[in-house]
C-alpha positions in Angstrom: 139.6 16.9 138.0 139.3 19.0 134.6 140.7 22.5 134.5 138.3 23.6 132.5 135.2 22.2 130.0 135.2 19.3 128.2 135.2 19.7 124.8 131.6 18.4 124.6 130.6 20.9 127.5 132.7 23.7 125.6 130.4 22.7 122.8 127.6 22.4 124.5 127.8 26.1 126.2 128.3 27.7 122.9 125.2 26.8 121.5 122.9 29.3 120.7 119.0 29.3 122.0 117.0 27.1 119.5 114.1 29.3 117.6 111.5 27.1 116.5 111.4 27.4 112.1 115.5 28.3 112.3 117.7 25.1 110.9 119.9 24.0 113.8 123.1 24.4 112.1 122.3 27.9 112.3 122.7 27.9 116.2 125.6 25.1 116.4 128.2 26.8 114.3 130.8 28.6 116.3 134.6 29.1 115.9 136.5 27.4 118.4 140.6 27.4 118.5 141.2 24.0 119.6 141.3 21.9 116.8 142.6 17.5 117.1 144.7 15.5 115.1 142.1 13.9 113.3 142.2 14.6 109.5 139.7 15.9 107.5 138.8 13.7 104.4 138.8 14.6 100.9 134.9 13.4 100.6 134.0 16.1 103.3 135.9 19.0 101.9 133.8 18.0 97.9 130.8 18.7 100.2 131.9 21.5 101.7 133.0 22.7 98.7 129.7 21.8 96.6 128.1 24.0 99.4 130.1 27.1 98.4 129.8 26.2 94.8 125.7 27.3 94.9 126.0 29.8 97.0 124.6 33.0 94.8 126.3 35.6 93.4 126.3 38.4 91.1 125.5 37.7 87.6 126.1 33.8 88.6 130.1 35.0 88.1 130.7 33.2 91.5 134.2 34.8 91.7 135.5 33.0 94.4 138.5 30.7 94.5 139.7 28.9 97.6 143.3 28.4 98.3 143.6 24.6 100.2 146.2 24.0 102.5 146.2 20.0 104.1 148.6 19.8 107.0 152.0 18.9 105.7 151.7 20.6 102.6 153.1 23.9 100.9 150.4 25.7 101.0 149.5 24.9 104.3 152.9 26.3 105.3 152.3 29.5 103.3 149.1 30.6 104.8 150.3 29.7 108.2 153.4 32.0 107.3 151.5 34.9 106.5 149.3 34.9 110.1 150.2 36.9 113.0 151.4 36.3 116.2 148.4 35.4 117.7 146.3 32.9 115.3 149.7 31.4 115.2 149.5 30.0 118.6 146.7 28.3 118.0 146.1 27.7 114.5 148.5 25.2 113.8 146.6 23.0 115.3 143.6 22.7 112.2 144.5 19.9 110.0 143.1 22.5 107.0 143.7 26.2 105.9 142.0 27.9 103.7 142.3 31.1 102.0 139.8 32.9 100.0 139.5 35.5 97.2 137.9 36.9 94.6 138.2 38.6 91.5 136.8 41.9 91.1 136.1 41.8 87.5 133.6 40.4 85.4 134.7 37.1 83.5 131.9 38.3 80.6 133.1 41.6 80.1 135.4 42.4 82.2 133.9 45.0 84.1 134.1 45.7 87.5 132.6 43.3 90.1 131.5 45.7 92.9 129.6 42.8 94.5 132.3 40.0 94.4 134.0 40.7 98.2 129.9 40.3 99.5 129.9 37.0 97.1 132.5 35.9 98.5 131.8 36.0 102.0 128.3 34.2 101.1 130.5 31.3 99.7 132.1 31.3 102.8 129.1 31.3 105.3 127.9 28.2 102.7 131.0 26.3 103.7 131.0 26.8 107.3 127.5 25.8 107.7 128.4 22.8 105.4 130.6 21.8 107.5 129.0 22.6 110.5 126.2 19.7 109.4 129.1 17.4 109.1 131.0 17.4 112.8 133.4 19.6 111.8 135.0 23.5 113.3 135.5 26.0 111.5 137.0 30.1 112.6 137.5 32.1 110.1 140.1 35.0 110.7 141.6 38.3 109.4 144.5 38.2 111.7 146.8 37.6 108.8 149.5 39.4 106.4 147.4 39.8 102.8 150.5 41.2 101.3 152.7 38.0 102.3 149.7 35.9 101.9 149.8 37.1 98.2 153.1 37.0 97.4 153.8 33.7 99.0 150.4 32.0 97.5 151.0 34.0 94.0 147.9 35.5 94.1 147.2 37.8 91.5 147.5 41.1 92.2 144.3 42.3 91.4 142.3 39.6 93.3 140.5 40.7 96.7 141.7 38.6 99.5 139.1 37.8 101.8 139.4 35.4 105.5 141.7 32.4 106.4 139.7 29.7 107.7 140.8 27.1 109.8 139.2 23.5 109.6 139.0 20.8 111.5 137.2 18.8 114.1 136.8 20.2 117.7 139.7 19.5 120.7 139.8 20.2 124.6 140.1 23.7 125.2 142.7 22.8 127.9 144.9 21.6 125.3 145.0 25.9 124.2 147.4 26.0 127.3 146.4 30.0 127.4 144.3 31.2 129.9 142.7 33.9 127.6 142.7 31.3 124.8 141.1 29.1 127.0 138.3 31.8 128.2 137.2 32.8 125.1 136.8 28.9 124.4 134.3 28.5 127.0 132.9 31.4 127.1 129.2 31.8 126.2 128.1 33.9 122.7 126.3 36.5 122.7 124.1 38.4 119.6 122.9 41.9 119.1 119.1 41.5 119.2 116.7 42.0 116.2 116.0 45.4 117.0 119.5 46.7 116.5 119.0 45.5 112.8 116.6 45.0 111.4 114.1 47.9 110.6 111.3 49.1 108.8 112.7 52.4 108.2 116.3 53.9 109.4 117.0 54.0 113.0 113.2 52.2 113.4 113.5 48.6 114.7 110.9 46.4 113.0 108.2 44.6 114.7 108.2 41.0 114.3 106.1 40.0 116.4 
C-alpha cells in the first residue's frame, strides 16, 4: 500500500477551487518539490520562453535575462551551488534551473529602472503559467546565496537578482524521503480571500459581488 499520495492525487489535492470566467491554469499551477527524470525539451522551454518574452514591462525595456541551467551542465552546477541546505535536498531532482535578473537601468538612457525587479517577476509568473499549460512543475525559490550566485554565474554587479526556479515534470512525493518534505507536498493550499486585498479605499475591502 502507498505511504502517501500518488503523484496524480498530490496533483489532484493541490488544485485550487475552479471560478467560473478564471483560465484553469490559473488554479492548476503549484510548486511541488518532486520532480522525475524525464527531460525537458528545447521546444517547451522556446515556449516558455516566448511567454516571458511578452510579458509587459516598463517602457517595453523588458530587462530581464534568464540564466539556463540543463542537468549535466555548468550552469546547472552553479545555481545548484549557490542554494542552501534545504532546496538542496530536493532540488536536484528538476532536470532545469533557472535564474533570473534584471537590470536596473534603462537601455535608452540609462536611467534608473525603478520598475524592473516588478517586471521581472511578471516575466516570471508568464513562464510558470506557460509551462503550467504544458504538463510541466515549476517552484520558484529564494532560498539561495545571491552573492555566490553572482560571482559563480558572473553576473554583473549591478544587475538585480530575482528567484531560482526549478523545472520539470511532477514525481511521487514519496520519492522526497522527508516527512516534512513530504507534508508540504500533499498538503492542500490555501489563499487569503479577496477582502484582505483588494479595496476600494485603504483598509476598505471592496464589494465584488
Amino acid at each position: 500500500m502507498p505511504t502517501t499520495l500518488s503523484a496524480r492525487e498530490a496533483h489532484r489535492a493541490k488544485q485550487a477551487p475552479q471560478v467560473p470566467g478564471v483560465l484553469p491554469v490559473f488554479h492548476e499551477r503549484w510548486s511541488p518539490r518532486s520532480f522525475s527524470d524525464r527531460e525537458v525539451s528545447r521546444e517547451s522551454l522556446g515556449k516558455i520562453f516566448e511567454a516571458a518574452r511578452w510579458a509587459a514591462s516598463s517602457y517595453n525595456e523588458q530587462p530581464w535575462r534568464f540564466l539556463v541551467g540543463r542537468r549535466g551542465s555548468e550552469t546547472y552546477d552553479k545555481i545548484f551551488a549557490s542554494m542552501g541546505e534545504f532546496n538542496q535536498k530536493w532540488a536536484g531532482t528538476a532536470p532545469v534551473l533557472l535564474l533570473g535578473a534584471a537590470s536596473p537601468k534603462f537601455s535608452h538612457n540609462g536611467t534608473p529602472n525603478r520598475f524592473a525587479f516588478y517586471d521581472l517577476g511578471a516575466a516570471a509568473s508568464y513562464m510558470t503559467l506557460q509551462a503550467a499549460s504544458l504538463g510541466l512543475a515549476t517552484h520558484q525559490m529564494a532560498g539561495f546565496d545571491q552573492e555566490k550566485a553572482r560571482e559563480l554565474l558572473g553576473i554583473p554587479a549591478d544587475y538585480l537578482i530575482g528567484s531560482v526556479i526549478a523545472l520539470g515534470y511532477q514525481d511521487e512525493p514519496e520519492k522526497l524521503g522527508d516527512k516534512q518534505l513530504i507534508g508540504q507536498e500533499t498538503s492542500p493550499r490555501q489563499r487569503k480571500p479577496l477582502v484582505e486585498f483588494v479595496l476600494e479605499a485603504w483598509g476598505k475591502p471592496m464589494d465584488l459581488g
